[in-house]
C-alpha positions as CSV (number, residue, x, y, z in Angstrom):
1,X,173.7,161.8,165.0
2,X,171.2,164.6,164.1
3,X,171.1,167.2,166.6
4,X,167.9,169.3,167.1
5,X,167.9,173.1,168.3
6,X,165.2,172.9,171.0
7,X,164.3,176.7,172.4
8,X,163.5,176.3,176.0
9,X,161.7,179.6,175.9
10,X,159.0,178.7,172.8
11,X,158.1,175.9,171.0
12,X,158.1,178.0,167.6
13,X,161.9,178.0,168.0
14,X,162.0,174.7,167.1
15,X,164.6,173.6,164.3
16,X,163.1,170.7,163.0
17,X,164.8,170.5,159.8
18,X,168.3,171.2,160.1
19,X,170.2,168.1,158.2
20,X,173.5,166.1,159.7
21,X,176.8,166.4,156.9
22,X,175.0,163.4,154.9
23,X,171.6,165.4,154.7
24,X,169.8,163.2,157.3
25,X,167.0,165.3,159.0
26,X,166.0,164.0,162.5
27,X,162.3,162.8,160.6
28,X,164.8,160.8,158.3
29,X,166.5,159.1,161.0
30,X,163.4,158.6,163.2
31,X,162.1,156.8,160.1
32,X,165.0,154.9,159.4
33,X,165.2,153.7,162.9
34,X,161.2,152.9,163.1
35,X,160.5,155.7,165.9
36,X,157.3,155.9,165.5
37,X,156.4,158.3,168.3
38,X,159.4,160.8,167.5
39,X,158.1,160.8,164.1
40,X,154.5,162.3,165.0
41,X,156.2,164.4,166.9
42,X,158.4,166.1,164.6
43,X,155.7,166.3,162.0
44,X,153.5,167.7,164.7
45,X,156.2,170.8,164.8
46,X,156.4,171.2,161.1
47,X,159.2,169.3,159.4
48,X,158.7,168.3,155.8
49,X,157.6,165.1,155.2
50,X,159.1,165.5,151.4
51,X,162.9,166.3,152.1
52,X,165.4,163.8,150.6
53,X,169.2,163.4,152.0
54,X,172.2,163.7,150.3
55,X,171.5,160.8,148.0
56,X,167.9,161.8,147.2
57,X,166.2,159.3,149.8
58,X,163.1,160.8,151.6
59,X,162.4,159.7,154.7
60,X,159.3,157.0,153.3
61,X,162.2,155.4,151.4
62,X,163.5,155.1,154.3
63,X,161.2,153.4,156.6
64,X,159.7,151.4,153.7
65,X,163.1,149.7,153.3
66,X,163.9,149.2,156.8
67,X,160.5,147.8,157.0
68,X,158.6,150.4,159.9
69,X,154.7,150.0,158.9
70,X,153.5,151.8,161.4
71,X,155.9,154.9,160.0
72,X,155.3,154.2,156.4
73,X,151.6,154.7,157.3
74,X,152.2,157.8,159.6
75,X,154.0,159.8,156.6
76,X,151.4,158.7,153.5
77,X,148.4,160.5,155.7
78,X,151.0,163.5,156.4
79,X,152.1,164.1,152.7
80,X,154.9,161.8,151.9
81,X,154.7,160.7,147.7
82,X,155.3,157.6,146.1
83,X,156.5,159.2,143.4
84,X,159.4,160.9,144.7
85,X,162.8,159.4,142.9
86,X,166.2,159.4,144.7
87,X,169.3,160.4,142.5
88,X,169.2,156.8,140.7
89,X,165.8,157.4,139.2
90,X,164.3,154.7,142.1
91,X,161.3,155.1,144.3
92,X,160.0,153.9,147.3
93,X,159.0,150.9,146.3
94,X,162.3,149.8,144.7
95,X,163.5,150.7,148.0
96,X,161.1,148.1,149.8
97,X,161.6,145.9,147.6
98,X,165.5,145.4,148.5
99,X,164.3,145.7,152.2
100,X,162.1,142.9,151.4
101,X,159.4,143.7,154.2
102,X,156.7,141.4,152.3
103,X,154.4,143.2,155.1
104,X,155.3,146.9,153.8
105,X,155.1,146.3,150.2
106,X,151.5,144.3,150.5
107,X,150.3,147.5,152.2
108,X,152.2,150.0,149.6
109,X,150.7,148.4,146.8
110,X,147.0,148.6,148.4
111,X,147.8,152.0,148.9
112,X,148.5,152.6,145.0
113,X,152.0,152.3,144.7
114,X,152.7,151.4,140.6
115,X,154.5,148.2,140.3
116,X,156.4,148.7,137.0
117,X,157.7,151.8,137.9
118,X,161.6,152.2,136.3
119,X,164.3,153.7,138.0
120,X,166.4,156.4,135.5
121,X,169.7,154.2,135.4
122,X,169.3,151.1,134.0
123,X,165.6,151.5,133.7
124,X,164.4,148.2,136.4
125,X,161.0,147.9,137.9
126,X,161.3,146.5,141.4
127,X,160.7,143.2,140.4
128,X,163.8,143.6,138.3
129,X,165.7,144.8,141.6
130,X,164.6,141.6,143.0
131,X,165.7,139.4,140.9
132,X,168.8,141.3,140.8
133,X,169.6,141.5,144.7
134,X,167.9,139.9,146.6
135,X,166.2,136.8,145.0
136,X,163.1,136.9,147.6
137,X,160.7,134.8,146.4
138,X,157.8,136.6,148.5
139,X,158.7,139.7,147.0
140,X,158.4,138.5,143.9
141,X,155.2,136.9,144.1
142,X,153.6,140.4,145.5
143,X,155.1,142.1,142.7
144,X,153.4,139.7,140.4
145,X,150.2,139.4,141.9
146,X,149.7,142.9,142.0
147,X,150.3,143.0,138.1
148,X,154.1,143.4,137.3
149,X,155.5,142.3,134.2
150,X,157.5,139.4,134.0
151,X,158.4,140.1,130.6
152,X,159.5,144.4,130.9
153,X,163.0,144.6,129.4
154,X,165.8,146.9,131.0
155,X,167.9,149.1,128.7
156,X,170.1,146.2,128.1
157,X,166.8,144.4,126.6
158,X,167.3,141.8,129.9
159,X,164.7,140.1,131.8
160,X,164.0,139.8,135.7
161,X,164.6,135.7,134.5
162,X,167.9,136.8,132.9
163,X,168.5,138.7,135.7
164,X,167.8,135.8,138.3
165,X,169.5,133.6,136.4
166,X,172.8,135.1,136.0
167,X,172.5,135.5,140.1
168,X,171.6,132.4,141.1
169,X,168.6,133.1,142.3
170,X,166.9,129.1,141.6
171,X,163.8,129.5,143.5
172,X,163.0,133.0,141.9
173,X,163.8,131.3,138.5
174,X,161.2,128.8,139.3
175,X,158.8,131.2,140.3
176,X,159.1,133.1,137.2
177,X,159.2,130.3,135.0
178,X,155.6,128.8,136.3
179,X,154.1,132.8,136.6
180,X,154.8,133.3,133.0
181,X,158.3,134.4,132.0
182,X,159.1,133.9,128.3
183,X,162.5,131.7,128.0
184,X,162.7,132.9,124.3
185,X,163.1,136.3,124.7
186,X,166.2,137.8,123.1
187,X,168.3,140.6,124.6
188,X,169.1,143.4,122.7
189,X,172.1,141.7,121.6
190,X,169.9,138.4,120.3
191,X,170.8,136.4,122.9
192,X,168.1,134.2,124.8
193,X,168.8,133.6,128.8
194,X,170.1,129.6,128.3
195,X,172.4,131.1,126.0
196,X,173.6,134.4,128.4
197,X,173.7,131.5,131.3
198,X,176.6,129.4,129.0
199,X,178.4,132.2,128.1
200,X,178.6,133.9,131.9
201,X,179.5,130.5,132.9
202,X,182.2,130.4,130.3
203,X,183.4,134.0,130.5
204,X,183.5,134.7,134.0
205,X,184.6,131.0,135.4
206,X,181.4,130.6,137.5
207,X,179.4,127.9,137.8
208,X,175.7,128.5,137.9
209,X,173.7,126.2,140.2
210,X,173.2,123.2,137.9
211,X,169.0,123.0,138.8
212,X,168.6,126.7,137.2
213,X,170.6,125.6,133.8
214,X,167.7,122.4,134.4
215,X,165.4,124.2,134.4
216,X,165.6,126.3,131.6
217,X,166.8,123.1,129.5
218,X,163.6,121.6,130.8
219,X,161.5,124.1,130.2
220,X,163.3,124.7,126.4
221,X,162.1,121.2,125.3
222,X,158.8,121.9,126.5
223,X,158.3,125.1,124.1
224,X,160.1,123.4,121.1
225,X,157.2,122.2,118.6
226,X,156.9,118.8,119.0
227,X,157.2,116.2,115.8
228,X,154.0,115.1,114.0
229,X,153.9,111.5,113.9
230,X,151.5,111.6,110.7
231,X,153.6,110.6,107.8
């Protein structure tokens, strides 16, 4: 709980800001919890819009990835950045992205929000978190149509399809596969994604779903040259 030190004598006694023991301000956990109304209210008494918890969330982390619109809107005309980064190096738009609020994201990427932005760790976009966690296929195709990279590497020289495929994630392989991810990229230790998917298989004891190893078999014949039959 956030408790709020409300002066029944004048309204410029107000403590608006004064954080729980995790650094949660009562705007973070109105915007958490999608209350809209307490949220105007609050800013109408002052509290910073920009404050981040504990962890380094601000409160339009927040409410992007718990999926409150209506909040997400409130605090961009109030001040609230997409460029603020959390302790991890991730912004608000990673954030959504695990929330997968296809609804939220559409409007933060009208808005302006950069789709290839890297957190500081190990250096994913939000397209990369996606095919990481979650696997949403929605998500995903946002991402893309709004211009991320199918391709961008992470420090390890990885792939959002390396990614997906060492998760599982079949349909988000598919996806990336017919939007334009490159099966033949190497990682920074020259390995190509059919070859990281046999080896995780192998090293870990887990079987990967046998239609994503299909399709990256399938689509490996596809880009090998094909024989002339002139002799």
């Amino acid at each position: 709980h956030v408790y709020l030190s409300f002066s029944v004598f004048s309204p410029s006694n107000v403590k608006v800001d004064v954080p729980n023991k995790f650094g949660f301000t009562a705007l973070m956990v109105a915007a958490q919890r999608g209350y809209t109304r307490l949220v105007k209210i609050l800013i109408s008494h002052g509290t910073d819009v920009n404050l981040q918890n504990g962890s380094g969330k601000d409160s339009l982390m927040l409410a992007c990835y718990a999926g409150h619109l209506d909040v997400v809107k409130y605090l961009r005309r109030h001040g609230a950045s997409w460029d603020t980064r959390d302790l991890g190096g991730c912004t608000a738009l990673h954030w959504a992205a695990d929330g997968g609020h296809c609804d939220v994201i559409e409007w933060m990427i009208g808005d302006g929000c950069e789709v290839d932005v890297v957190d500081a760790g190990s250096r994913w976009t939000p397209l990369m978190r996606v095919s990481a966690v979650s696997g949403n296929r929605e998500v995903a195709s946002l991402l893309i149509d709004a211009g991320a990279d199918v391709n961008v590497k992470d420090k390890d020289g990885k792939t959002p399809l390396m990614v997906a495929v060492l998760n599982n994630h079949e349909e988000l392989v598919q996806l990336l596969l017919d939007r334009g991810a490159d099966a033949s990229v190497k990682n920074e230790f020259g390995k190509g994604v059919l070859e990281m998917a046999r080896v995780f298989d192998r090293q870990v004891g887990m079987l990967l779903l046998p239609n994503v190893l299909s399709l990256l078999e399938e689509r490996k014949r596809k880009q090998m040259p094909k024989k002339s039959s002139i002799r």
